[in-house]
FIKOLZA-1660 file (N, C-alpha, C; in steps of 0.1 Angstrom, whole numbers, plus 5000, padded with zeros to 4 digits):
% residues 115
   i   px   py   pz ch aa at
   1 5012 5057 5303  A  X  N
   1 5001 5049 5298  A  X CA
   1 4988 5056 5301  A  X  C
   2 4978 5059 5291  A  X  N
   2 4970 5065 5290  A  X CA
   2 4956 5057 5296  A  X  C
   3 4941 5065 5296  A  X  N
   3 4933 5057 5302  A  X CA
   3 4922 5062 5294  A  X  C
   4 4913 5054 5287  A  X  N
   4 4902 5062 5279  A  X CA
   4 4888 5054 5278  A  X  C
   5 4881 5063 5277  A  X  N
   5 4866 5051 5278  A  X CA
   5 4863 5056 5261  A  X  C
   6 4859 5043 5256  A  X  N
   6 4849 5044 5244  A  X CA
   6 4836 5040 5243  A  X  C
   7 4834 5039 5233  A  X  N
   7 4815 5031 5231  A  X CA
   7 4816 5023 5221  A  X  C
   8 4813 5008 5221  A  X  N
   8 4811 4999 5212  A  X CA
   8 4796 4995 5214  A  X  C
   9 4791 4994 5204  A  X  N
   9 4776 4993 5205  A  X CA
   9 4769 4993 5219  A  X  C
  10 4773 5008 5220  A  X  N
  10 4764 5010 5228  A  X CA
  10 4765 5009 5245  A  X  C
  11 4778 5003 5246  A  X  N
  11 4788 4996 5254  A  X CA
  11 4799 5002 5259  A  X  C
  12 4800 5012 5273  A  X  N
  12 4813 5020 5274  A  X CA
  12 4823 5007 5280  A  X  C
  13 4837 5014 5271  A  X  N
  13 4845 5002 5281  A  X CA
  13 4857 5014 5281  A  X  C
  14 4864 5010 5289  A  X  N
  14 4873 5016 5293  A  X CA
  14 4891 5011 5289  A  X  C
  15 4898 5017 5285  A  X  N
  15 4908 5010 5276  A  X CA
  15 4919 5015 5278  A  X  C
  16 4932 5007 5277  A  X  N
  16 4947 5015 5280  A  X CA
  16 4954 5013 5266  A  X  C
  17 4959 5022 5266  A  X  N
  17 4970 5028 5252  A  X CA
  17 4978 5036 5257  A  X  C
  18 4989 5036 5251  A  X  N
  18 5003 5043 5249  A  X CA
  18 4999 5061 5251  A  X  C
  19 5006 5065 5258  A  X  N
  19 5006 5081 5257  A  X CA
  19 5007 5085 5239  A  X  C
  20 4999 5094 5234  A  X  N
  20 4996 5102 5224  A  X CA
  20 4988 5091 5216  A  X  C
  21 4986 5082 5218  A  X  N
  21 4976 5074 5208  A  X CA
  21 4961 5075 5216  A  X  C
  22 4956 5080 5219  A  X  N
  22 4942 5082 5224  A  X CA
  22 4934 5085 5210  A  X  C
  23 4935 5098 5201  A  X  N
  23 4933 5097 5194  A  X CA
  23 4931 5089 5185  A  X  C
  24 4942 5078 5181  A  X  N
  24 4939 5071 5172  A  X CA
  24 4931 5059 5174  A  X  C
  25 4936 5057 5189  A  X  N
  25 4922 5048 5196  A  X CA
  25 4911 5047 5193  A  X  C
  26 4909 5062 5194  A  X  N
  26 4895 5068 5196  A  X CA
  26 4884 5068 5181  A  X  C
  27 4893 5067 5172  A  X  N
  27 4896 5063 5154  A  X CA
  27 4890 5051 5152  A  X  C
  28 4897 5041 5156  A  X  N
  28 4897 5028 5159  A  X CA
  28 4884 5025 5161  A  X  C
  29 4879 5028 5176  A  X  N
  29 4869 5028 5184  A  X CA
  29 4857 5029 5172  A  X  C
  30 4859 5042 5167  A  X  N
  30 4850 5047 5160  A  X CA
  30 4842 5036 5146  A  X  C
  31 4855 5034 5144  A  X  N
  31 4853 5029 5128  A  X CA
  31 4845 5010 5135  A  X  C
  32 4849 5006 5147  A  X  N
  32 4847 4993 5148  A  X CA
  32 4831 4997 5151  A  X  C
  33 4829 5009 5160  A  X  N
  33 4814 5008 5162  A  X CA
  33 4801 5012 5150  A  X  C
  34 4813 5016 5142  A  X  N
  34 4802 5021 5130  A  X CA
  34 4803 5005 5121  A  X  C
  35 4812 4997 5118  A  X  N
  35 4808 4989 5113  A  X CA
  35 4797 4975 5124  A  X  C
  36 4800 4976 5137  A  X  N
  36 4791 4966 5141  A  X CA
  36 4774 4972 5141  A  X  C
  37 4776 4986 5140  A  X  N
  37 4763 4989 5139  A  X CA
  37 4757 4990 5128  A  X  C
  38 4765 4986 5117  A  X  N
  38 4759 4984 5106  A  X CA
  38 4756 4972 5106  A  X  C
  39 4757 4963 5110  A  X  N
  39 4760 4946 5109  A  X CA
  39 4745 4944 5118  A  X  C
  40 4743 4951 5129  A  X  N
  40 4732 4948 5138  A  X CA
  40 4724 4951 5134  A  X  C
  41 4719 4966 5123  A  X  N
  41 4709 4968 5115  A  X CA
  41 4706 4961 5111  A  X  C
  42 4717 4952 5101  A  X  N
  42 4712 4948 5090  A  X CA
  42 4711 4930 5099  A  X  C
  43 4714 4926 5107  A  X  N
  43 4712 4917 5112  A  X CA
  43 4706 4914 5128  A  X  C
  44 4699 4925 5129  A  X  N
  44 4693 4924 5147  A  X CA
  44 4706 4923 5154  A  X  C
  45 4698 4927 5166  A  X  N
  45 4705 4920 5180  A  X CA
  45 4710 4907 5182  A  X  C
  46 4724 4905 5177  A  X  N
  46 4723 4890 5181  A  X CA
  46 4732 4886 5193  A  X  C
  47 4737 4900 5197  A  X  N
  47 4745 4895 5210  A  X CA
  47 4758 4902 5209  A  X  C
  48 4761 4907 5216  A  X  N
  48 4775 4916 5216  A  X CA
  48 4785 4909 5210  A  X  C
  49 4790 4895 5220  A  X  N
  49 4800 4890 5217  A  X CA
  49 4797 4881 5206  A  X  C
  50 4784 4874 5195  A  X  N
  50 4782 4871 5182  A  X CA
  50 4787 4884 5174  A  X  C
  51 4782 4893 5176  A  X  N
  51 4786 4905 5168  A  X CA
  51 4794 4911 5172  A  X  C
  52 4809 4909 5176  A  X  N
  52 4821 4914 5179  A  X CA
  52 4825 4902 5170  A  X  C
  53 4823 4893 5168  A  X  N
  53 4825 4879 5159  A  X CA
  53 4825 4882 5144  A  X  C
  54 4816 4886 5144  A  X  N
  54 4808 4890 5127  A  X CA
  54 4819 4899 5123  A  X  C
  55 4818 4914 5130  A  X  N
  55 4825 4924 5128  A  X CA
  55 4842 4916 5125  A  X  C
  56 4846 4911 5135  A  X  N
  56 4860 4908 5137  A  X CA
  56 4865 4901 5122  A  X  C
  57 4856 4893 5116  A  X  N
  57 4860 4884 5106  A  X CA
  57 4856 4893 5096  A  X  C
  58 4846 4903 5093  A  X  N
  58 4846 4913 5082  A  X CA
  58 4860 4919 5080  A  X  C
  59 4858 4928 5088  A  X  N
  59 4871 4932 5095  A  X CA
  59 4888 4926 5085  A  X  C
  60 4884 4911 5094  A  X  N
  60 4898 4909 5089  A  X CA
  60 4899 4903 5074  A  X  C
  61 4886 4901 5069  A  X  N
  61 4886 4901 5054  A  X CA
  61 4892 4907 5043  A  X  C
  62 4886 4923 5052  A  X  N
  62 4888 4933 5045  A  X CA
  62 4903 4933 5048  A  X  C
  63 4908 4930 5055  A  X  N
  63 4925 4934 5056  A  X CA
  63 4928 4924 5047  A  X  C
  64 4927 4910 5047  A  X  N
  64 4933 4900 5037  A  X CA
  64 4930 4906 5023  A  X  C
  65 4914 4914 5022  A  X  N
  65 4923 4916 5003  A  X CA
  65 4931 4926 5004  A  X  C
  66 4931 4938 5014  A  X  N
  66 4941 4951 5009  A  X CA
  66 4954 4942 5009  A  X  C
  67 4964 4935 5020  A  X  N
  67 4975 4925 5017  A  X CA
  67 4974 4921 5005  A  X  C
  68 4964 4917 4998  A  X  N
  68 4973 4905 4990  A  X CA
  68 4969 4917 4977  A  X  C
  69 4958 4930 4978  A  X  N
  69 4961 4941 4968  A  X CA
  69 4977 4947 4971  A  X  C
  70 4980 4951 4982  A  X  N
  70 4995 4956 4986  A  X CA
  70 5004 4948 4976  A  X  C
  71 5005 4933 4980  A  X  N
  71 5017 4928 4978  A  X CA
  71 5015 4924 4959  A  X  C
  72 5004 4923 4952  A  X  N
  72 4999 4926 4940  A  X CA
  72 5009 4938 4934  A  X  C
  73 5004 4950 4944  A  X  N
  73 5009 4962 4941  A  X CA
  73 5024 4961 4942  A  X  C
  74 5029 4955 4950  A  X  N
  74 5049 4955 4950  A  X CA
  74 5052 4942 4940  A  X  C
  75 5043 4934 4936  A  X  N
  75 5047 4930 4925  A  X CA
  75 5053 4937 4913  A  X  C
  76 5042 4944 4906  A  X  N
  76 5039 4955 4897  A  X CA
  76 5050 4969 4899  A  X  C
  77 5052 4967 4910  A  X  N
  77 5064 4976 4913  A  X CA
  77 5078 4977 4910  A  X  C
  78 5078 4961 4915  A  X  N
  78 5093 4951 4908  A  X CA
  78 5093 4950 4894  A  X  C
  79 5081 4949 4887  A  X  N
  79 5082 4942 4874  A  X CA
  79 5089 4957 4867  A  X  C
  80 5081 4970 4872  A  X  N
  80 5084 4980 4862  A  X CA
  80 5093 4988 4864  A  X  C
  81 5103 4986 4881  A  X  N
  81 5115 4990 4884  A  X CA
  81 5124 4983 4876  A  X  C
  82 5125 4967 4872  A  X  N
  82 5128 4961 4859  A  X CA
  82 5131 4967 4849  A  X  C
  83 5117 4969 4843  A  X  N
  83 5118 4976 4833  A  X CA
  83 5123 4989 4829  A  X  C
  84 5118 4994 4839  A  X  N
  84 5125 5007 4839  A  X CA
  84 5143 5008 4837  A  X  C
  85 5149 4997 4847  A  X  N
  85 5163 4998 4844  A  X CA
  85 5166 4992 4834  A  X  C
  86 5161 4980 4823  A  X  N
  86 5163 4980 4816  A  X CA
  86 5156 4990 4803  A  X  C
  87 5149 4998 4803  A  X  N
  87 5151 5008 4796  A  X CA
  87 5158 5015 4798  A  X  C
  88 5164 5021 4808  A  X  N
  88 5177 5029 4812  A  X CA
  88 5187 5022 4807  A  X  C
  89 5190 5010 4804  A  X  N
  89 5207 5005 4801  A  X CA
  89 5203 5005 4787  A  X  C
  90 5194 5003 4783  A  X  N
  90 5191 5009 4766  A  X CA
  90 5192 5019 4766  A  X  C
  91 5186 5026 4769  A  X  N
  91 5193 5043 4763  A  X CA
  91 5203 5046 4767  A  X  C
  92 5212 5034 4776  A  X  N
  92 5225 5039 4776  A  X CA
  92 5233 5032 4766  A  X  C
  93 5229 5025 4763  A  X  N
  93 5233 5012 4751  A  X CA
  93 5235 5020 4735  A  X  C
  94 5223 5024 4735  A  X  N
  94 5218 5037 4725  A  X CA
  94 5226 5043 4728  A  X  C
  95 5224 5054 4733  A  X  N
  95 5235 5065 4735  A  X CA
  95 5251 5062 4729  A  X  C
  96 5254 5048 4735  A  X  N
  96 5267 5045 4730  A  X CA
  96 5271 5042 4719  A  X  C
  97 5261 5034 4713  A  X  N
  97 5264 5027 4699  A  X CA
  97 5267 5044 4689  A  X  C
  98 5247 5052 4694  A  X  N
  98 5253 5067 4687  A  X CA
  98 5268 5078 4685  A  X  C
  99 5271 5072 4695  A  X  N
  99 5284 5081 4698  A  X CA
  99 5294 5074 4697  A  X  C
 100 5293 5062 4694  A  X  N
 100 5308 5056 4686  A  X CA
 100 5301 5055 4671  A  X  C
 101 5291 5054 4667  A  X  N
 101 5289 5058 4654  A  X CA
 101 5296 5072 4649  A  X  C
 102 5292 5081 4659  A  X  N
 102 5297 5091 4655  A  X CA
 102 5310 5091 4653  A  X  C
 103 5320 5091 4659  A  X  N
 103 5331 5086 4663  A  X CA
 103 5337 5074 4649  A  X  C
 104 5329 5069 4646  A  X  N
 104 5332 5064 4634  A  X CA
 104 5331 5068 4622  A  X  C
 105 5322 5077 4621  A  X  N
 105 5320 5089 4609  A  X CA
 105 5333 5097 4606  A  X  C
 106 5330 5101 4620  A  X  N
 106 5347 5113 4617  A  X CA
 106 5360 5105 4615  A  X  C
 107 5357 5091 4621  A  X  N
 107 5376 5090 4619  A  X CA
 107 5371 5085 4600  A  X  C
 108 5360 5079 4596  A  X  N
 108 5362 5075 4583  A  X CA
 108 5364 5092 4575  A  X  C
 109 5357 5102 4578  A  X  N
 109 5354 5116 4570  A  X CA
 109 5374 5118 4570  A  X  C
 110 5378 5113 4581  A  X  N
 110 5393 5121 4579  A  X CA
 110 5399 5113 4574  A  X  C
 111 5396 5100 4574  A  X  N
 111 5405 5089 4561  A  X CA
 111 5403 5092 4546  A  X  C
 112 5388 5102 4546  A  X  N
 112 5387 5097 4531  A  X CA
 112 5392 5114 4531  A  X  C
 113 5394 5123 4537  A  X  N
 113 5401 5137 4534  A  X CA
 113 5414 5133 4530  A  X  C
 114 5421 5122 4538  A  X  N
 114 5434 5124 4536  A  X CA
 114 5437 5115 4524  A  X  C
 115 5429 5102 4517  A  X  N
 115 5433 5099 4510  A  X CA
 115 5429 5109 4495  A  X  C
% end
C-alpha cells in the first residue's frame, strides 16, 4: 500500500492507494482540482467542503450521461449485430436459392439434351 500527498484546492492531503496506482491517483487528483477550481472561479470561495459538494454532483452528472450514452451505445450495438446476422443468413439464403437455381438449370439443360 502506497502513500501519496496531493492538492485539492489548494489543500495537501495525504492519501493511500494500491501499489502502482499512484499515478493514476495522481490523474484523479488532478482532474478533481482542475474542475473545483473552475467552479470557485466561477463561484468564489464558498468553502471547501460546499465545493467538494458542487464538484461531486457535476462530477457525477457527467458520469450519469456518459452511462446512459454507453448503454445507448450497446443498444445500437445489439440492434446492428441483429442486423448484421440477419444479413448474413440472407446472403446465405441467397447464395442458396442461386445455387440450387443453378443446379436446376443444368439438370433441366440435360433433360431437354436428352429429350
Amino acid at each position: 500500500m502506497s502513500q501519496i500527498k496531493i492538492i485539492i484546492n489548494n489543500r495537501p492531503y495525504s492519501v493511500a492507494c494500491d501499489d502502482g496506482q499512484e499515478e493514476q491517483l495522481r490523474k484523479l487528483a488532478s482532474f478533481l482540482n482542475n474542475r473545483m477550481k473552475e467552479l470557485s472561479d466561477s463561484l468564489g470561495q464558498i468553502g471547501d467542503a460546499n465545493l467538494l459538494v458542487m464538484a461531486g454532483l457535476l462530477l457525477s452528472d457527467e458520469m450519469s450521461d456518459a452511462y446512459a450514452e454507453i448503454d445507448q451505445l450497446k443498444e445500437k450495438i445489439a440492434v446492428n449485430e441483429k442486423k448484421l446476422r440477419m444479413s448474413n443468413n440472407d446472403k446465405i439464403y441467397t447464395d442458396l436459392i442461386i445455387e440450387t437455381t443453378k443446379h436446376i438449370d443444368n439438370i433441366t439443360k440435360k433433360i431437354e439434351t436428352n429429350n
